[in-house]
C-alpha positions as CSV (number, residue, x, y, z in Angstrom):
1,X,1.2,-17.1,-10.3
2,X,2.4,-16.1,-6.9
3,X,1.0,-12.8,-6.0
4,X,2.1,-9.8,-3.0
5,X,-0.9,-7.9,-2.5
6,X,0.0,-4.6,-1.5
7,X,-2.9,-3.1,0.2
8,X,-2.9,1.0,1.8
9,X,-4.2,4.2,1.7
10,X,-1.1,5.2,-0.5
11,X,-2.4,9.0,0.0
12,X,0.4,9.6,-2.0
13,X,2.2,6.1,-2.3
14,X,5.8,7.3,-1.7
15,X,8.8,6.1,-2.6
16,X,9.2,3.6,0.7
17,X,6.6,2.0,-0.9
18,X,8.3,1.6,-4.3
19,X,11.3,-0.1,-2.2
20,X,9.2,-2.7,-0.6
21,X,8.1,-3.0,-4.5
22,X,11.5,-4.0,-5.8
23,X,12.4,-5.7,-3.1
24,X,9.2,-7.8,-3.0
25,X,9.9,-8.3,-6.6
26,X,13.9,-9.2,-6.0
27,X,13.4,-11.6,-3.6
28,X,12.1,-14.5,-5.2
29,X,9.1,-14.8,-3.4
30,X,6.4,-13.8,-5.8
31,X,6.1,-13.2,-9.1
32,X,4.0,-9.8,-9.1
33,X,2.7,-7.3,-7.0
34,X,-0.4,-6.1,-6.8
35,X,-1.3,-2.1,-5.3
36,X,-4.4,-2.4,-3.8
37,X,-5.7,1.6,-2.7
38,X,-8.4,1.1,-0.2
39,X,-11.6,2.7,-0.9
40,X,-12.7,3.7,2.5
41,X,-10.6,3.9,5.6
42,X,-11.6,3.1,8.8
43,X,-9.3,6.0,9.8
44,X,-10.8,9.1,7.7
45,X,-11.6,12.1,9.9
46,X,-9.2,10.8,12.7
47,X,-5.7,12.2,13.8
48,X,-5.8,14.4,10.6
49,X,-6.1,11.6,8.0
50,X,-8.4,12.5,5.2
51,X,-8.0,10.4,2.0
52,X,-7.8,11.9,-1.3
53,X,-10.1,10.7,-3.9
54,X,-10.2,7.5,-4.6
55,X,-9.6,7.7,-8.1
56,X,-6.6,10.0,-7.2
57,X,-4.7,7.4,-5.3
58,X,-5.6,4.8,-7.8
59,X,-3.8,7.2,-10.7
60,X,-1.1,7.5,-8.2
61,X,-0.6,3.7,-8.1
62,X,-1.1,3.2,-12.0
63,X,2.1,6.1,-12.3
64,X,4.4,4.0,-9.7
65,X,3.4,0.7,-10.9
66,X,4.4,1.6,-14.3
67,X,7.8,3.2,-13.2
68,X,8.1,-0.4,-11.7
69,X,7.6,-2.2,-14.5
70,X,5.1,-4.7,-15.8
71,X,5.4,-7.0,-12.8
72,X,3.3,-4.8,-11.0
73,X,-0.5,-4.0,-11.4
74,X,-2.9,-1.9,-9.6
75,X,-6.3,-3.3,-8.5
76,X,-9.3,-1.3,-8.0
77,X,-11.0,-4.4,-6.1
78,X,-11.7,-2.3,-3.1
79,X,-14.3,-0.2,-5.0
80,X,-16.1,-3.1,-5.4
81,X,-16.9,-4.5,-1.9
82,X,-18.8,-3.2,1.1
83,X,-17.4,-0.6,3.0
84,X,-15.2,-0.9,5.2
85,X,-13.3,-3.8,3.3
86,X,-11.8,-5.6,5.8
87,X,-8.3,-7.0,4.8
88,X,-9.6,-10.6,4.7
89,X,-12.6,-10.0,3.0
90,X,-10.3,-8.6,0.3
91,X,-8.2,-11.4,0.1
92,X,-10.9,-13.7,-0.4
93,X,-12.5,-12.0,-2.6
94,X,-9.0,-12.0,-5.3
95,X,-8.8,-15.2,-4.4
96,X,-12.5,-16.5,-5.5
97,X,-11.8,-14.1,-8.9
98,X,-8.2,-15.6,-9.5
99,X,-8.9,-19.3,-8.4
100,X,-5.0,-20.7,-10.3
101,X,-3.2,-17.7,-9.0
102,X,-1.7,-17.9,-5.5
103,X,-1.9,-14.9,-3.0
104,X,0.3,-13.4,-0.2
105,X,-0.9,-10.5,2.0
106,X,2.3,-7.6,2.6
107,X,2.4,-6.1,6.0
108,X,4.5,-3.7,7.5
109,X,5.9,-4.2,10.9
110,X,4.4,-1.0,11.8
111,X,1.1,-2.7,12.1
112,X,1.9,-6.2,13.5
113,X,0.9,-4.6,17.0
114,X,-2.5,-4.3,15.5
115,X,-3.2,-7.2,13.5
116,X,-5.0,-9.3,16.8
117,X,-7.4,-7.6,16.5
118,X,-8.0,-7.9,12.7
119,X,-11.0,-9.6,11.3
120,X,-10.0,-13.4,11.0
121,X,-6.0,-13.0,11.3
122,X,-5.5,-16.3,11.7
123,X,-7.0,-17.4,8.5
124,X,-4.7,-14.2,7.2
125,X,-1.9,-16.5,8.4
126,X,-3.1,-19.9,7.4
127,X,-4.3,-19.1,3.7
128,X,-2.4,-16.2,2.9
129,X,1.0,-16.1,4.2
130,X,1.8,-12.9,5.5
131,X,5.1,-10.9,4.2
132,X,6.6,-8.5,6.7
133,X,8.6,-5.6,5.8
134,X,10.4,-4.1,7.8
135,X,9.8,-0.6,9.1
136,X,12.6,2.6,10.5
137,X,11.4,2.8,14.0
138,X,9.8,-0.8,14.6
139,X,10.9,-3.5,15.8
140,X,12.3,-5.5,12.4
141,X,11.6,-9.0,11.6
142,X,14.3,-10.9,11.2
143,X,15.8,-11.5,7.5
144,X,14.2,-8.5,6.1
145,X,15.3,-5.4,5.3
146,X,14.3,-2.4,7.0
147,X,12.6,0.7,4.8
148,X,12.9,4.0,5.2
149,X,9.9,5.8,7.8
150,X,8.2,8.0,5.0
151,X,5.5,8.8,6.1
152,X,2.4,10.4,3.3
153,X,1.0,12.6,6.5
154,X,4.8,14.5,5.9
155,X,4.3,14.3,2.4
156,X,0.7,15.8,3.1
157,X,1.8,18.1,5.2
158,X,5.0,19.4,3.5
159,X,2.7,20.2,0.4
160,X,0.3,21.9,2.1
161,X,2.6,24.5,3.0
162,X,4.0,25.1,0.2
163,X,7.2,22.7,0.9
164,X,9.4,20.1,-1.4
165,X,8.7,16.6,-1.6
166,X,12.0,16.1,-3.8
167,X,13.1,12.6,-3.2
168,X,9.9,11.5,-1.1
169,X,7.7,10.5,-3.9
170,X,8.3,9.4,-7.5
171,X,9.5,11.6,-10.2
172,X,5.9,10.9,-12.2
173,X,3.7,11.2,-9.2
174,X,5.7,14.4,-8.2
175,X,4.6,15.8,-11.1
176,X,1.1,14.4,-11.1
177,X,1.1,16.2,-7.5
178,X,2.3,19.2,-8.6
179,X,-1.0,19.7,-10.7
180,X,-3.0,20.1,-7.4
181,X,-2.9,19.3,-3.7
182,X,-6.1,17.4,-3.2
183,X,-5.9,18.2,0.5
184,X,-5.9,21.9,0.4
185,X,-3.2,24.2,0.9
């Protein structure tokens, strides 16, 4: 099986990332996608990014991967490695677990500026055959389409005071939301 893995903070997954989901499913290019939540971020504490609890954004994922449909699955493989997880060791990891099943990383070109200095990119490239999606606001790569800028710091904020997220996250993870803000407020 060919396989998208879908790896972020998704603190909430919004729906920007549910469009790169059906479109990752639309174009022919794999057969499922796989959310993978990170455990730890490299990133907590830092420009105002604190991530909700792991099990949290794992729910979050299970609600949009089942609005998606059954093509999409939720893995909890982060939870299981040393922290930080670098993207690679992730990758290889899935990859040992799921020797018959073949596996593409998805990045957004809001990070490509980044990935040089990513542990072992170049083995990213060579084994794992990258998928861009396109971004609002970056450069796009050619032949993709470009998503919408959603960001879940908005969403983050916007809930902490007391503000809508109508049409930014899912209907089911709206309402999952609406039971608590994990992040004050």
């Amino acid at each position: 099986m060919r396989i998208a893995v879908y790896g972020g903070s998704f603190n909430p997954p919004h729906v920007a990332h549910g469009l790169v989901v059906s479109w990752l499913l639309s174009n022919g290019q794999v057969d499922e996608v796989w959310l993978v939540p990170v455990f730890g971020h490299a990133f907590e504490g830092v420009h105002q990014k604190r991530l909700a609890a792991f099990t949290d954004r794992v729910r979050w994922c299970r609600i949009m991967a089942e609005e998606a449909g059954p093509r999409v699955q939720v893995s909890e493989v982060e939870a299981m490695l040393p922290v930080p997880s670098f993207t690679i060791d992730t990758l290889e990891h899935l990859a040992a677990a799921h020797p018959d099943d073949d596996f593409r990383l998805v990045v957004g070109a809001d990070v490509l500026d980044q990935v040089g200095s990513w542990r072992d990119w170049s083995g990213i490239q060579a084994r794992y055959a990258p998928i861009i999606v396109g971004r609002e606001g970056h450069p796009p790569p050619q032949d993709v389409p470009v998503f919408p800028d959603i960001s879940s710091t908005e969403i983050r904020r916007r809930l902490a005071d007391g503000e809508s997220i109508e049409g930014l996250v899912s209907p089911g993870v709206a309402v999952d939301l609406d039971q608590g803000c994990p992040w004050g407020g």
